[in-house]
N, C-alpha and C positions, 0 to 999 in steps of 0.2 A: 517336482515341486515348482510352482510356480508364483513369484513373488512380484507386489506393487512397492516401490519405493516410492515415496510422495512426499518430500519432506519442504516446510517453507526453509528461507533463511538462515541459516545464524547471524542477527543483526550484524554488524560493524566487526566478522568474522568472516564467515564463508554464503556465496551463494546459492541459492537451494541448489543448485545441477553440483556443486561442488560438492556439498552435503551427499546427495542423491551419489555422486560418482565415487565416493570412499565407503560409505553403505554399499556398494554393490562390489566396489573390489573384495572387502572382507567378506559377504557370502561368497564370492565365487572360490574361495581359499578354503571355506567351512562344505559347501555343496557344490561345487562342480559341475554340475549338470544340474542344477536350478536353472529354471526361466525368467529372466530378470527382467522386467519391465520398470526404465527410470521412469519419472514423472513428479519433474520440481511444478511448485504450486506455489502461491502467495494468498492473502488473506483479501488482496485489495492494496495494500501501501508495496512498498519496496517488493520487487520480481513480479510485476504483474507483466511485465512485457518482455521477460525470460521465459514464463510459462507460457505464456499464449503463443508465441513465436515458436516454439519449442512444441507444443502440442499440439499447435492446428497449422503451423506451417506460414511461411511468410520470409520479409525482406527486414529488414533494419536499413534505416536511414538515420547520418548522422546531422544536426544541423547545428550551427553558428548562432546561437539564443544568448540573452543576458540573463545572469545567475541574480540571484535575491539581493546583491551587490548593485545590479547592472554590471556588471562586467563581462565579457565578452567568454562564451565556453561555448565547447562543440557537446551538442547533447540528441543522445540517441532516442528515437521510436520506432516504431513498426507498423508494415501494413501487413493485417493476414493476405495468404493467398487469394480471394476473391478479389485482389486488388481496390476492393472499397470500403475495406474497416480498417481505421487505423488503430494501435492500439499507444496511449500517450502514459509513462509512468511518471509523472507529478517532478516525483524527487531528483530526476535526471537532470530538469532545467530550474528547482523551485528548491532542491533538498538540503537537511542540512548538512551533509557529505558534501556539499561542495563548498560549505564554510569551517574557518578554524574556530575556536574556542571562542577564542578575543572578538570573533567578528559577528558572532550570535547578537541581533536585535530587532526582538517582533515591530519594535516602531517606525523602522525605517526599511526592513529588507520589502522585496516585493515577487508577484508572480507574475511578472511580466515576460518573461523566456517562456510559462506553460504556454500564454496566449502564441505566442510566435511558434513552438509547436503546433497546437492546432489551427493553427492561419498556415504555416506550411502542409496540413494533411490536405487543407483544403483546395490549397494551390495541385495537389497531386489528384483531384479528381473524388478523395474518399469523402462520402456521405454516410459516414456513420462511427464514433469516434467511440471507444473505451479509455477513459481514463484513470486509472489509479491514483487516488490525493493522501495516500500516506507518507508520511516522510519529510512535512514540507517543514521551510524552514521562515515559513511567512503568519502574519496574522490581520493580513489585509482585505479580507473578505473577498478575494479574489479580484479587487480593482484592475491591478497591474493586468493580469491575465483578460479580461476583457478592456483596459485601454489596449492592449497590443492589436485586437480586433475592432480596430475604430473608436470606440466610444471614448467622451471625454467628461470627465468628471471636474466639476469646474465650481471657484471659489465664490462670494459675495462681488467676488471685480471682474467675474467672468476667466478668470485664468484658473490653467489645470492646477489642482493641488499636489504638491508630491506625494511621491512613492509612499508606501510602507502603511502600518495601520495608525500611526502617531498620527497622521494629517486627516483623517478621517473625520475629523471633528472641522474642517474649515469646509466641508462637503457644503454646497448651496444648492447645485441641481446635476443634475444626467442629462449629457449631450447622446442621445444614440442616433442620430442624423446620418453619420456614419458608421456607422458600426455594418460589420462584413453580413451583406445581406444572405448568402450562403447559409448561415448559419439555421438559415429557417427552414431548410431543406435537407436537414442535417440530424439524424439519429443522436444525443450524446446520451450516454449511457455512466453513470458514477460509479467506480467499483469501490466499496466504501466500509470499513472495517469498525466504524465508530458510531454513535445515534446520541451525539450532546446536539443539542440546540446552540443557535449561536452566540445567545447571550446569559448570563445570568450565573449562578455559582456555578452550574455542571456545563456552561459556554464555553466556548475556543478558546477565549484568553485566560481564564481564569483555573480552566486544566488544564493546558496544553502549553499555554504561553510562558512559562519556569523554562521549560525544557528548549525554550528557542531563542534563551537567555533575557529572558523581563523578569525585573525587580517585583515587587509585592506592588509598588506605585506604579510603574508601568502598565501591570495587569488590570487596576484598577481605571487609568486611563484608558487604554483596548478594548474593555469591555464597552465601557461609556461611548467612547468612536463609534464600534462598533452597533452599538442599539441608537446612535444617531445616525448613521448609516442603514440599517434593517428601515428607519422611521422613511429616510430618502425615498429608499427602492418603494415604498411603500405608497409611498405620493406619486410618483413617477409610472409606475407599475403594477398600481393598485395587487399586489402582493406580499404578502405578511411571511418576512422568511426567519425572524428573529427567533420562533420556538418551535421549529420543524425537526422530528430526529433527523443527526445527521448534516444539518446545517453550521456547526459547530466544525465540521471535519476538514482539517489543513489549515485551522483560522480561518475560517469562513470562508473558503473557495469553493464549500459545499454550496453553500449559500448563493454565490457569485455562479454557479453553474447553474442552478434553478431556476432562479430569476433572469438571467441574461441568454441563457442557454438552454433555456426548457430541457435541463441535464435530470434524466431518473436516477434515483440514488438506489443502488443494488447492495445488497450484501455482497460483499467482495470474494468470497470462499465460495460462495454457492454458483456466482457466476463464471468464475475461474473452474469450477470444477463441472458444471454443465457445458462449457465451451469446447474444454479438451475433453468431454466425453470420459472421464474418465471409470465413470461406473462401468462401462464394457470389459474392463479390464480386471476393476476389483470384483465384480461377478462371479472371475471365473479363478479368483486367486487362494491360494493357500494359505498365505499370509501376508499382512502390509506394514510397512515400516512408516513411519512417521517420525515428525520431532522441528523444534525449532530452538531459539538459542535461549529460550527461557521459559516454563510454563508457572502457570499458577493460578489462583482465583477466576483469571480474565479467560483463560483458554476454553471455557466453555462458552464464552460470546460470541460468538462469529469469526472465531481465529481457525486457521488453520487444521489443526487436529481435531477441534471438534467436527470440522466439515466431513473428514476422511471418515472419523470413526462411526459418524451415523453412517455416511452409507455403506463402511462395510458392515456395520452391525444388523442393515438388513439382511446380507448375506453370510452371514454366522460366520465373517472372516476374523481371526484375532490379528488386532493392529499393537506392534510394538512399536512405544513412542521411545526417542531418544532426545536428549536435552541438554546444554549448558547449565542450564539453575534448574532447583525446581524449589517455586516458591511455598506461600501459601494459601492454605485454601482449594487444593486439589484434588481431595477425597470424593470427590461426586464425578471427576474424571472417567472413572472404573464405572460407571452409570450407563454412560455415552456412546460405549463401547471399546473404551481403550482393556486391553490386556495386561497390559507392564508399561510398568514407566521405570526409563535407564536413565543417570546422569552418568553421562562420558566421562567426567574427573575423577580418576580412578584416587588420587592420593590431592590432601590439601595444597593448594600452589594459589599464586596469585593469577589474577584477571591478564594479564600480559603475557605470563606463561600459555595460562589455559587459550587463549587467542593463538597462539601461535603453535601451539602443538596440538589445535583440533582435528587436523586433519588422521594423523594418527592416532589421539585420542576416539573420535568415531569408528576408526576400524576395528581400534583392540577392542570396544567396547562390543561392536556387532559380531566379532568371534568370536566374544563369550557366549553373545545370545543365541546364536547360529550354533554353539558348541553342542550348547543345554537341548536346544531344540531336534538336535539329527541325535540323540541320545533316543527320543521317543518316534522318530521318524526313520523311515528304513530308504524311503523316495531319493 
């Protein structure tokens, strides 16, 4: 029997290789001489550069970036083995994993450590960046991250204005005089989970900016910045990013990639999953395991499981999903090509429990399913 393990994340839990490596200890306990093939994946936000490291091969570099604070943190990326793609995950230098509760504020944080990421792939030679923008814990339309690459964003007195998306509204004009000429010689690629526009009720600030800690007035302010911002680039750059899918993603760093970075904005599943090739494998597989730390409604957009289960649904592979929640809105799941969907929580407990005893929660869970399964398989 030969099996694909491919599971993303469990958010603010387990990483998908960790996910991916208790799924396979529990089948090798159920089948034994199954053929296991791991293969953690990401959707685009958090683990895009576990997966691609991990499946097409490469280095990790750690570097010395300022967090959405400015404060000084060592933050990891990767070049694949061609030595000239790098691959940059957003939330490593920009995320909100490296702030506490109390320090959440879309008005002030910034992504200025992404930009010194990609200003150090560039210092290493690579012309051609992937990036991952999920996770971030900014709503500055990417300023921070292009002033780290030269450019200066500068007030009615000609001085920069500060960080964060709160100042976005003292914006007068775009200095790019210097801004890192490399860039124009430079593949960037968006690996991108989301398609709000950057402004308006379905905008970055107005869905995203809650969760990055903005009040109901905050969010109203951010967006406003923001669409006097879109108005900037727009003078500047004669390009209109305010209602582009996708522009909206990380608080507008989608945005700030397209305009400043001629960055394509990719589905994030589709290109994680064409990169490491992974249909060679589900091809030829008997069954695939999937799952992340919560599905529901959304899981058929461009996340993770839906990615898997189309393309093993070409190949009439059944994919068992495993999960943390399961929300709602998931009946058209079974559509897609999922087989089963499993919640690990065997017995009611709280979110702190379930955290901390996932690891064994996913094994007992994959014994039962691996039980059921070698009951009708003889392999």
């Amino acid at each position: 029997m030969k099996i694909v393990i491919a599971p993303d994340s469990f958010k603010e839990c387990l990483s998908a290789q960790e996910v991916a490596s208790n799924i396979a200890i529990a089948i090798r306990k159920i089948a034994p001489t199954a053929e296991i093939f791991e293969i953690p994946i990401s959707d685009g936000g958090e683990g895009v550069l576990e997966a691609l490291i991990n499946g097409v091969g490469g280095r990790r570099i750690s570097v010395s970036v300022l967090d959405p604070l400015m404060r000084q943190v060592n933050a990891e990326y990767g070049i694949l083995k061609d030595g000239k793609t790098a691959v940059i995950e957003m939330a490593k230098a920009s995320g909100l994993e490296l702030l506490q509760e109390v320090e959440k504020n879309p008005l002030t944080t910034t992504t200025f450590g992404t930009g010194q990421l990609i200003k150090d792939a560039l210092n290493k030679g690579c012309d051609k960046i992937i990036i991952g923008i999920g996770g971030s814990a900014t709503n500055d339309g990417g300023v921070g991250m292009v002033r780290a690459l030269g450019a200066k964003f500068l007030d009615d007195k000609g001085q920069e204005i500060p960080e964060g998306g709160g100042s976005l509204d003292r914006l007068k004009s775009i200095d790019l005089s210097n801004f890192d000429k490399r860039i124009e010689n430079c593949e960037v690629i968006v690996a991108c989970d989301v398609s709000n526009p950057l402004t308006g009720a379905n905008g970055a600030s107005m869905v995203y900016g809650a969760q990055k800690g903005g009040s109901s007035e905050d969010l109203e302010i951010l967006d406003r910045n923001l669409t006097h911002y879109a108005n900037k680039i727009k003078a500047a750059l004669a390009i209109d990013v305010s209602q582009i899918p996708g522009a909206g993603a990380a608080g507008g760093t989608g945005a700030g990639l397209m305009a400043f970075l001629k960055g394509t904005l990719v589905n994030g599943i589709e290109l994680i999953l064409q990169t490491i090739k992974i249909e060679e494998f589900i091809k030829q597989a008997d069954l695939v395991f999937t799952g992340e730390g919560k599905i529901d409604g959304q899981t058929l957009h461009g996340k993770t499981i839906s990615g898997v289960a189309a393309m093993a649904k070409k190949y009439e592979v059944p994919v068992i999903v495993l999960t943390g929640k399961i929300g709602e809105g998931i009946e058209e799941i079974y559509s897609i090509g999922v087989s089963a969907v499993f919640s690990i929580v065997s017995q009611p407990m709280e979110l702190k429990a379930a955290i901390e005893q996932a690891p064994v929660l996913i094994q007992d869970c994959t014994k039962n399913v691996m039980a059921t399964i070698m009951c009708f398989n003889s392999d």
